[in-house]
C-alpha positions in Angstrom: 77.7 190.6 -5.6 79.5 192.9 -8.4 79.5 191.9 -12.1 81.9 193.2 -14.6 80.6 192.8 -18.3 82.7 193.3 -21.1 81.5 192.6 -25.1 78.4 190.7 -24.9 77.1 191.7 -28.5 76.2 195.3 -28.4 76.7 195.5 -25.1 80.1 196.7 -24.6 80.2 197.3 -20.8 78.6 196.5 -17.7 79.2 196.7 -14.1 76.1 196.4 -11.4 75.4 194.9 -8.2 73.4 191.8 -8.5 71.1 192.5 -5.6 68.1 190.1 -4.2 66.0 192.2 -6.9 67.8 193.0 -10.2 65.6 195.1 -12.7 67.5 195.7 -16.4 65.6 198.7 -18.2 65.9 200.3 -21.6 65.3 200.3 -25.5 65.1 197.6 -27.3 68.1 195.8 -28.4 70.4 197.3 -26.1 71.6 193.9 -24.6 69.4 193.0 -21.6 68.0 190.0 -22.6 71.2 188.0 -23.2 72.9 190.0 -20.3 69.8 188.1 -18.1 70.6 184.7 -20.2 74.5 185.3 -19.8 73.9 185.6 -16.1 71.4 182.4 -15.6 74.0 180.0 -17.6 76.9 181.2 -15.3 74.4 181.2 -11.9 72.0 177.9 -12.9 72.9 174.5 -14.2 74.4 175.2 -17.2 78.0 176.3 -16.4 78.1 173.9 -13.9 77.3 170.9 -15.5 79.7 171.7 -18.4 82.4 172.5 -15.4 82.0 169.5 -14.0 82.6 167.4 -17.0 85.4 169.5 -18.1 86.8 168.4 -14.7 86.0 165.3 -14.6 87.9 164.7 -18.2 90.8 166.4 -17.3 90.5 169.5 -19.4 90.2 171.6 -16.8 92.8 174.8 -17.1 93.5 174.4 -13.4 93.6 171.4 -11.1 92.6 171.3 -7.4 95.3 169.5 -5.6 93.2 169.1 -2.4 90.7 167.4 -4.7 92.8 165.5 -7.1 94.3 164.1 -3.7 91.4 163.1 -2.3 90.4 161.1 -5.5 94.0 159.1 -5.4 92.7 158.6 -1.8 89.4 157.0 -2.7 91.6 154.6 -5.3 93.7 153.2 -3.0 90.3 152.0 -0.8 91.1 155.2 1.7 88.3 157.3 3.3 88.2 161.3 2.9 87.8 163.9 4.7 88.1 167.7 3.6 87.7 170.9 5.2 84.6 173.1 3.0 85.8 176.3 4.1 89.5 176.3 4.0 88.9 174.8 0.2 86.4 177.3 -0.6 88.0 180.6 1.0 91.4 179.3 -1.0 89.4 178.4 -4.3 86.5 180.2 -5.1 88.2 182.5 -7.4 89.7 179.9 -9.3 85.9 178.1 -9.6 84.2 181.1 -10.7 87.0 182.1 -13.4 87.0 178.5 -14.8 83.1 178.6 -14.6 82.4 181.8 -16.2 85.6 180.5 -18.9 83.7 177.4 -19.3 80.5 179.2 -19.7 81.5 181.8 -22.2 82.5 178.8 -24.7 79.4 177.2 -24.3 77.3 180.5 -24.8 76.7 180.0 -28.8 74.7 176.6 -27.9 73.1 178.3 -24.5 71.7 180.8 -27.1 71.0 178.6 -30.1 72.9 180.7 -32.6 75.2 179.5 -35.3 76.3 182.9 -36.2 76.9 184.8 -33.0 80.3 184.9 -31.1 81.5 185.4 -28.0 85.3 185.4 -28.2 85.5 188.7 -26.9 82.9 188.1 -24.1 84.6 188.7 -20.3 82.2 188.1 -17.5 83.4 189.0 -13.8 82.8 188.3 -10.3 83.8 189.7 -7.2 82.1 188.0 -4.5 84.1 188.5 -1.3 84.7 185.6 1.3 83.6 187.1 4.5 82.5 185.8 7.8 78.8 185.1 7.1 80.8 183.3 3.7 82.2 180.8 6.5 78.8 180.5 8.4 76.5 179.7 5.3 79.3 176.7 4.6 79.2 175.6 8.1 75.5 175.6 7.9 74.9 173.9 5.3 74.1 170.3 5.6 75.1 167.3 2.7 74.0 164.1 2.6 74.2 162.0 -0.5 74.5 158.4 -1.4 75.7 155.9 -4.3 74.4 152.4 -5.3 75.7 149.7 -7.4 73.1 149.5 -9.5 69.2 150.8 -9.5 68.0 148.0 -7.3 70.7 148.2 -4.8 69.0 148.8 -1.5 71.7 150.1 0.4 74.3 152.5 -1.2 77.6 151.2 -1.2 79.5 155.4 -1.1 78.4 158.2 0.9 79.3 161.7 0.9 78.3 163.4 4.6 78.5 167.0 6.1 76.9 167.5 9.1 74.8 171.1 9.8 77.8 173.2 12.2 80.4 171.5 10.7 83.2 172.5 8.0 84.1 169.2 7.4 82.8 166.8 4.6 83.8 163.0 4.5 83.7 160.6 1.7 83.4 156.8 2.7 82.2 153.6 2.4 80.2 151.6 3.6 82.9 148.4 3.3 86.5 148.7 1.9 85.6 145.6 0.4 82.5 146.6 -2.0 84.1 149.6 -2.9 86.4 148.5 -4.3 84.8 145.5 -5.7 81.7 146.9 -7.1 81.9 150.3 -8.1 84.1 150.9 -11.0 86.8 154.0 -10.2 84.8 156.4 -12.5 81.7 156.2 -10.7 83.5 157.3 -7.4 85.6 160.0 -9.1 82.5 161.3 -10.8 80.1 161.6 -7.3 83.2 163.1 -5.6 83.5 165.3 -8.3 79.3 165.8 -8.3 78.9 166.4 -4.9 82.1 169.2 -4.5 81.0 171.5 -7.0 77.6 171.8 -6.5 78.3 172.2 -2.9 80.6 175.0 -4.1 78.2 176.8 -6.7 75.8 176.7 -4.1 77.9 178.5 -1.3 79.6 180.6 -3.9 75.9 182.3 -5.0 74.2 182.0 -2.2 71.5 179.9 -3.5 70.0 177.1 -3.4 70.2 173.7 -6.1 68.6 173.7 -8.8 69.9 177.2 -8.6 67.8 179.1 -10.9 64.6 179.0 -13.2 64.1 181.3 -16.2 60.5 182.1 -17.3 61.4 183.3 -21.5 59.3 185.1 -23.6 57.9 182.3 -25.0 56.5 181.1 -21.9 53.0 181.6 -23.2 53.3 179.6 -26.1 54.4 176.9 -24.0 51.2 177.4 -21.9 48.9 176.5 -24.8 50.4 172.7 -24.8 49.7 170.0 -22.5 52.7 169.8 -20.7 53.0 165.7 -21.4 53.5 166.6 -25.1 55.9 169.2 -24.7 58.9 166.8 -25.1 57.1 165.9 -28.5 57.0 169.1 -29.7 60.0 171.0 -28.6 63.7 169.4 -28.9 67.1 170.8 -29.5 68.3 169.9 -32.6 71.3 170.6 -34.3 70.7 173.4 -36.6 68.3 175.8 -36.5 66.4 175.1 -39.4 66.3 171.8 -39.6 63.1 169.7 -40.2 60.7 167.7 -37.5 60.8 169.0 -34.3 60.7 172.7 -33.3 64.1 173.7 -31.9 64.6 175.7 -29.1 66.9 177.4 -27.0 68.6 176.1 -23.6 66.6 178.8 -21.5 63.3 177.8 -23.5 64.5 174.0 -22.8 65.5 174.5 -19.2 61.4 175.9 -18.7 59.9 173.1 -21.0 61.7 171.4 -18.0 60.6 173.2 -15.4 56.6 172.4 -16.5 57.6 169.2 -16.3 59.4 169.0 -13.0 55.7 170.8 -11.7 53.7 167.9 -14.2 55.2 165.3 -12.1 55.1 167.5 -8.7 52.3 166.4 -6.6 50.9 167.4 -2.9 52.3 164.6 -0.9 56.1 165.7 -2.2 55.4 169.1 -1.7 54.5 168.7 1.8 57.6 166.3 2.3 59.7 169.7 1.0 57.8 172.1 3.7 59.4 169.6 6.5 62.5 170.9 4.8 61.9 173.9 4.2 59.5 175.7 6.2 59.2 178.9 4.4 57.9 176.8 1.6 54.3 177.3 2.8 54.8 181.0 2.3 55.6 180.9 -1.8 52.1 178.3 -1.7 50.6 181.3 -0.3 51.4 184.0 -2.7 50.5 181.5 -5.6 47.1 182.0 -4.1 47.6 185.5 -3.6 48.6 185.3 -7.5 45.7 183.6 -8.3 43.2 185.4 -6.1 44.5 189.2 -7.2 45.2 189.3 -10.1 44.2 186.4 -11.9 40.5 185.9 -10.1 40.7 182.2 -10.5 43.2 179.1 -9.8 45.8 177.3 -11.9 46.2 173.8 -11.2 46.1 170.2 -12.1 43.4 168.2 -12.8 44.9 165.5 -10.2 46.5 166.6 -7.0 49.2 163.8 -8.0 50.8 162.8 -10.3 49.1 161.1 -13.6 49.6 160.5 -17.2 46.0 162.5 -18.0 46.4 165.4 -15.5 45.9 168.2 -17.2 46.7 172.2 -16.5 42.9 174.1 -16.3 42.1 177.4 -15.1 38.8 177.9 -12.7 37.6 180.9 -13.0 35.9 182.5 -9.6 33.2 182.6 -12.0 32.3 180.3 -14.5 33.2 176.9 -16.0 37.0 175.2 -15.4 38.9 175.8 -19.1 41.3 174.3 -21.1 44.4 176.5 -21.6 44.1 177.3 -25.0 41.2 179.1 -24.5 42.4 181.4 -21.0 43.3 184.9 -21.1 46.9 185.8 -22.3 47.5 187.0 -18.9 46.9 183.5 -17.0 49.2 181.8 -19.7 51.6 184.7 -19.0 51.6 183.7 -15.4 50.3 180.2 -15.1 54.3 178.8 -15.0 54.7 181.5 -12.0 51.9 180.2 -10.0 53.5 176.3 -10.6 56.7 177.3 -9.3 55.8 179.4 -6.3 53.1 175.8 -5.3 55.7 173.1 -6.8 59.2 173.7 -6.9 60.1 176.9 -5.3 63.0 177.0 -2.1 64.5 179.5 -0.8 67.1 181.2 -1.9 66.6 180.3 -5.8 67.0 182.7 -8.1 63.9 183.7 -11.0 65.1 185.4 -14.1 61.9 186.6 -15.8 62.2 188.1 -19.4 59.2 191.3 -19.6 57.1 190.5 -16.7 54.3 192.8 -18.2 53.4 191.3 -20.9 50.2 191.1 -21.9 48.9 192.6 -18.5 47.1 195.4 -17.8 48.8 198.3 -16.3 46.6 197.4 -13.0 48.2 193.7 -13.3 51.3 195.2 -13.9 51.9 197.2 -10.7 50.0 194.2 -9.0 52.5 192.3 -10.5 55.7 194.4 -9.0 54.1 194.4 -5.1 53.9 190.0 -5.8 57.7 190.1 -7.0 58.8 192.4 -4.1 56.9 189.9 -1.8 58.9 187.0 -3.7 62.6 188.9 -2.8 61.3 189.2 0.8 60.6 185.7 1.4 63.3 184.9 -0.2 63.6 184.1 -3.6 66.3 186.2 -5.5 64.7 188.1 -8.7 65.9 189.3 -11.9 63.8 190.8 -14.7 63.8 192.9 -18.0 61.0 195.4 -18.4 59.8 198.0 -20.6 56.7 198.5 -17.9 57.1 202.3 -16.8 54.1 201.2 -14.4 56.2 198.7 -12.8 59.5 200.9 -12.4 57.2 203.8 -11.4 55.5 201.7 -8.7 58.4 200.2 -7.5 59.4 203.4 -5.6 56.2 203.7 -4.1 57.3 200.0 -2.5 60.5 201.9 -1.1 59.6 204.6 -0.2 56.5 202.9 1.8 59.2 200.4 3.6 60.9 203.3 5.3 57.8 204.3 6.7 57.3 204.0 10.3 54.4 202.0 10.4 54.5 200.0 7.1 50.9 198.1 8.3 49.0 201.2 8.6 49.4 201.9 4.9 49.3 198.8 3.6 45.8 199.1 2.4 46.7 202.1 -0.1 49.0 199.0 -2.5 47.2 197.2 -4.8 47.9 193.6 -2.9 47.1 195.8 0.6 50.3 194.0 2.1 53.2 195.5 3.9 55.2 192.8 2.7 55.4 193.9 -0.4 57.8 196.9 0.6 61.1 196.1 -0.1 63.7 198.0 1.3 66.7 199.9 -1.6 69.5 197.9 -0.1 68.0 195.0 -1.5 67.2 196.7 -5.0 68.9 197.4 -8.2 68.2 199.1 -11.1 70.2 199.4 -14.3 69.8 201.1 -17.7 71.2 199.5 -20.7 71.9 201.8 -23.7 74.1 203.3 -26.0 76.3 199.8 -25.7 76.6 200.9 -21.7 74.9 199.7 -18.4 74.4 202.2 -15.5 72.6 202.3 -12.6 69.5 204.6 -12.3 68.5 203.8 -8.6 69.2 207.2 -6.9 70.5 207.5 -3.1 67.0 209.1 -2.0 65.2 206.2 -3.8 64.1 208.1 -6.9 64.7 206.2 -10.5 65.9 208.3 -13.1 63.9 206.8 -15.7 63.9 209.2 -18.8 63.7 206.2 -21.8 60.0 206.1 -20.4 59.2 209.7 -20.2 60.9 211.2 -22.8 58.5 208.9 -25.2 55.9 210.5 -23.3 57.3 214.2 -23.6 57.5 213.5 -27.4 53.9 212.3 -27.0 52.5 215.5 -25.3 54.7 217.9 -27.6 53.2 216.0 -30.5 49.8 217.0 -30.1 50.1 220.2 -29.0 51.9 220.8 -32.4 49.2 219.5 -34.6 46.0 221.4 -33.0 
């Protein structure tokens, strides 16, 4: 998918393919960052939720007539039925322009600034409806139900698309209660609900929830027992106000994802893998996580749920510890390993602001085979680096997937796994500087990364000049 940039703070233009693995390289304070957080609250929740309630009030700079039809429909005690891919083929670009729209207004809360402005900010994409466009929507299965009230056994509204087909019907299960005891709104606002994220889904390619984003504060957050994190980190309305620390929607949206895996436990988990199959596999590369290059586990005190589980880390030596006495690296990656053996599905997408930090340059390139495995079962990857290791080592991982025999090499990687080459079609690489973005991925897989070695050219030239 191609992305078109225009004035997001210093950044003054950007166009890149958004591939299954997205790396943004460069100085500091050249825009990567909130190009990354720009992306994840047009591609995650975010935009979506404020999209559907712009809808849903009426504010929304253009109507859907199939939809708004459909709704009159439902008042007058009518069943629906509409056709997925004929609406989508006909409105996807009107979606994504009034999502990115919505988006961009939102952005000063998204990035908890009172001072920053994005008037000037245009976001772009170009996402083709093609053929495989029409099979993912006919594919794709819905199934979703509304009650009464919370002790309502059986739900009185359904909304139902069967796997193969394009069609999706709204019913109910009587005229009768329908009408008589669900109030209009409720209706309009699961119609509503259930079309969008049907739409933001097949749009991006992904999966709901859509996206996680792992900030740089993640290892801050690692330190707290996840129970209290609510306590301690809120939004507020101003930045410097008293009480509770404030914090910004990505840092929010991971507080939440800690507590999504807090209240994860292995009876759901396996309930997912009948679901989702390829599930097992992101389980397995926790461990491999774990094993490699953490040499211990992360994991709950409890395998379920329970208001005293707590997060430890066991050592393949030693005593269990508390987390606010592990290495930096395991509370770097502890949240990875949660996600890959809680909540991943495929298809998601993982922004993940500097990867390296705090590892050592041995973690590092351990580190890039373990996201390469990721994109290849899968799970769609974006990250930020200043890690020459990482960029370096991630053209060994191409290079070694056009081999002939990726398994008889497999033991010279870090990991020793062949599925950790990733193939350049499914890689890109970008360069953010000057106030532009290019790409530095070359056609014979090489990466033209000269704001690593020139530091080290200056380093070299340095010393020779002072003995």
């Amino acid at each position: 998918m191609k992305i078109n940039i225009k004035d997001l703070g210093v950044l003054k233009k950007a166009e890149f393919d958004l591939k299954p693995l997205t790396i943004f390289i460069g100085p500091n304070n050249m825009g990567k960052t909130w190009t990354a957080y720009a992306l994840s609250a047009v591609l995650g929740s975010y935009g979506l939720e404020r999209f559907i309630y712009e809808y849903g009030q009426g504010r929304a700079s253009e109507r859907f007539s199939v939809l708004d039809a459909a709704l009159q429909s439902i008042k007058a005690g009518d069943n629906v039925t509409l056709n997925l891919v004929e609406f989508i083929e006909q409105h996807q670009a009107s979606y994504l322009k009034q999502l990115i729209d919505v988006t961009c207004q939102s952005l000063p809360e998204f990035m908890g600034t009172n001072h920053a402005t994005f008037e000037a900010l245009q976001i772009a994409f170009d996402i083709p409806f093609t053929e495989s466009s029409k099979t993912q929507i006919q594919q794709l299965a819905i199934e979703k139900h509304l009650f009464a009230g919370l002790r309502q056994k059986q739900a009185l509204f359904h909304a139902l698309k069967e796997e193969n087909e394009e069609t999706l019907y709204f019913y109910a299960t009587t005229k009768q209660k329908i009408l008589d005891e669900l109030p209009g709104i409720a209706v309009r606002g699961f119609i509503i609900e259930t079309m969008f994220r049907a739409i933001h889904q097949l749009v991006f390619k992904t999966t709901e929830p859509f996206l996680y984003v792992f900030p740089t504060e993640r290892s801050t957050y690692a330190t707290i027992p996840i129970n209290k994190l609510e306590d301690r980190f809120t939004k507020t309305e101003h930045p410097y106000s008293r009480g509770n620390i404030p914090q910004t929607e990505t840092s929010l949206a991971f507080i939440g994802m800690l507590e999504a895996a807090f209240e994860a436990g292995e009876i759901n988990r396996q309930q997912a893998i009948k679901q989702y199959p390829q599930i097992e596999q992101y389980r397995h590369i926790a461990t491999l996580l774990e094993q490699q290059i953490l040499g211990g586990q992360v994991d709950f005190s409890t395998s379920e749920p329970a208001p005293w589980r707590e997060l430890q880390f066991q050592p393949a030596h030693g005593p269990t510890l508390d987390m606010p006495i592990v290495s930096s690296m395991v509370k770097e990656l502890s949240a990875l390993v949660l996600y890959l053996r809680y909540l991943a599905q495929p298809h998601e997408w993982i922004i993940i602001d500097e990867p390296e930090m705090n590892l050592h340059p041995k973690a590092q390139v351990q580190l890039m085979e373990l996201l390469a495995m990721l994109v290849n079962a899968d799970i769609q990857v974006l990250f930020t680096t200043h890690s020459p290791y990482m960029v370096d080592h991630l053209v060994n991982s191409m290079k070694a997937a056009t081999h002939p025999n990726p398994a008889t090499i497999a033991n010279k990687f870090y990991l020793q796994r062949s599925e950790a080459f990733i193939t350049q079609d499914k890689v890109s690489v970008m360069l953010f500087d000057g106030g532009d973005c290019q790409s530095i991925l070359n056609e014979d897989g090489s990466i033209a990364w000269e704001t690593f070695s020139d530091v080290s050219d200056e380093i070299s030239d340095l010393y020779f000049e002072i003995t």
